[in-house]
C-alpha positions as CSV (number, residue, x, y, z in Angstrom):
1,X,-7.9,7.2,93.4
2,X,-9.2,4.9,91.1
3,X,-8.8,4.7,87.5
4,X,-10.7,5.8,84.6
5,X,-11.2,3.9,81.1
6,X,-11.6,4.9,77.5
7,X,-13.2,2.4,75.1
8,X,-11.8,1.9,72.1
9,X,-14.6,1.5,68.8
10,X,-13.6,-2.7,68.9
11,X,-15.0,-2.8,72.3
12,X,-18.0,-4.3,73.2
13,X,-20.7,-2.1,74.8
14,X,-21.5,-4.8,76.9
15,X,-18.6,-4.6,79.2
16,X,-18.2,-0.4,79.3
17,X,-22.0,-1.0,80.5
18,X,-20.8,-3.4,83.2
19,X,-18.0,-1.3,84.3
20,X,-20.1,1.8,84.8
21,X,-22.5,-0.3,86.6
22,X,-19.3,-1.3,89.0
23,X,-18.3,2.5,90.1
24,X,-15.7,2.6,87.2
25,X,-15.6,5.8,85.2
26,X,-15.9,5.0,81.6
27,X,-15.9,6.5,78.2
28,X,-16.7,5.3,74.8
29,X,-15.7,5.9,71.5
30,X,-18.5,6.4,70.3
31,X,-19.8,8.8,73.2
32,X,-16.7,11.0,72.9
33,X,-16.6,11.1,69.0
34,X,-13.5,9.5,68.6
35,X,-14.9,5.8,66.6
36,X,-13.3,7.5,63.8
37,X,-10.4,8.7,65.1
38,X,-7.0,6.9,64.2
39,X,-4.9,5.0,66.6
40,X,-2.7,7.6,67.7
41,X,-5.0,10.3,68.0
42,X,-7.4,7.9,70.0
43,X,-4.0,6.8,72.4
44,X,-3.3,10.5,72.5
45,X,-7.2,11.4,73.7
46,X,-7.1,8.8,76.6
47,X,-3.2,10.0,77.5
48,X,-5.0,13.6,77.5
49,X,-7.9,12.8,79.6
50,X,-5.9,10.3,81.8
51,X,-7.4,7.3,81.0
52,X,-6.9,3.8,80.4
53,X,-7.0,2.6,76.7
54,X,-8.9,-0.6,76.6
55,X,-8.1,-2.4,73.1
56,X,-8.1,-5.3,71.2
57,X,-6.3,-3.4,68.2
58,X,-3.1,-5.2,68.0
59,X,-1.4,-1.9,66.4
60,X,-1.6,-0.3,69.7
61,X,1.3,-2.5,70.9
62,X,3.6,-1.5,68.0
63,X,2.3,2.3,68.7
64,X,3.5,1.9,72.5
65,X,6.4,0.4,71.3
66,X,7.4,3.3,69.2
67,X,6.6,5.9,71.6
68,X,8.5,4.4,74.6
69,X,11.7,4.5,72.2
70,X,10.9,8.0,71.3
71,X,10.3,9.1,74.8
72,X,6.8,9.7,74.4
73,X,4.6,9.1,77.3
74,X,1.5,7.9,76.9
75,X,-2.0,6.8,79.2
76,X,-1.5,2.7,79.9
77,X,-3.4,0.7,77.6
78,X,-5.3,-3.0,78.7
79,X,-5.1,-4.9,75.5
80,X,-6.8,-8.2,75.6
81,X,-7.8,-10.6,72.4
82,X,-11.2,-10.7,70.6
83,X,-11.0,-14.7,70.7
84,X,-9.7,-14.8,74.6
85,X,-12.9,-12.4,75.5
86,X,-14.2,-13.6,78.6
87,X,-16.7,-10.7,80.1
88,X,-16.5,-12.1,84.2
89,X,-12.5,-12.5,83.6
90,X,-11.9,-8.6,81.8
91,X,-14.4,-7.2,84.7
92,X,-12.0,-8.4,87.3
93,X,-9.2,-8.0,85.5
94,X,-9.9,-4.2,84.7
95,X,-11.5,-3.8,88.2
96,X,-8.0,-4.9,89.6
97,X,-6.1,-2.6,87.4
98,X,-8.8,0.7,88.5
99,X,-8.2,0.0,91.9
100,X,-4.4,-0.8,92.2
101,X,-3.6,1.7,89.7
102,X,-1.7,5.1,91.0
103,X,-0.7,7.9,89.2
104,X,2.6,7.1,88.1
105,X,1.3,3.7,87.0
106,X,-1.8,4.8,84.5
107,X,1.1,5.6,82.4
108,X,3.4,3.6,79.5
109,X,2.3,0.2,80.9
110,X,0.4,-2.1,78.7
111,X,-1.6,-4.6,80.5
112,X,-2.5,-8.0,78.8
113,X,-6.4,-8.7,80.0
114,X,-7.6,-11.5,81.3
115,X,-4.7,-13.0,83.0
């Protein structure tokens, strides 16, 4: 089964479009009313609709941090950088992750996108 997404608010429309237009399920932030929800609630909303966090908010990788050494699971987040942003390179990337991804992997991983 392939993997679903959730959009964090930083990410660019352009590539959620892109990924729906590819077969990959996709939410925004926007379209599920969470663009003003804080970090932790928004990695909480992805972990509770088993999806994929994608991020370039670097506080999510001292939030997964955190919540590995509390024991708190969590959905898998694909963080990439704002300056690194390469829309071909994250669609494969991401496509990658959707397809290789099983069950026990969509959780407490954080993938670094593009590689």
């Amino acid at each position: 089964m392939s993997s679903a997404f959730h959009c964090d608010r930083n990410v660019p429309r352009r590539l959620a479009r892109q990924l729906r237009n590819r077969g990959i399920s996709v939410i925004e932030a926007i379209a599920d009313g969470t663009q003003r929800t804080g970090d932790e609630s928004l990695l909480a909303r992805a972990t509770e609709l088993d999806r994929i966090l994608i991020t370039s908010d670097q506080d999510f990788l001292e939030i997964t941090a955190r919540w590995r050494r509390e024991g708190r699971e969590f959905s898998s987040v694909a963080f990439y950088t704002q300056e690194r942003f390469d829309l071909g390179r994250m669609l494969d990337s991401l496509r990658v992750i959707a397809d290789a991804s099983e069950m026990q992997d969509r959780y407490n991983r954080v993938y670094f996108v593009p590689w």
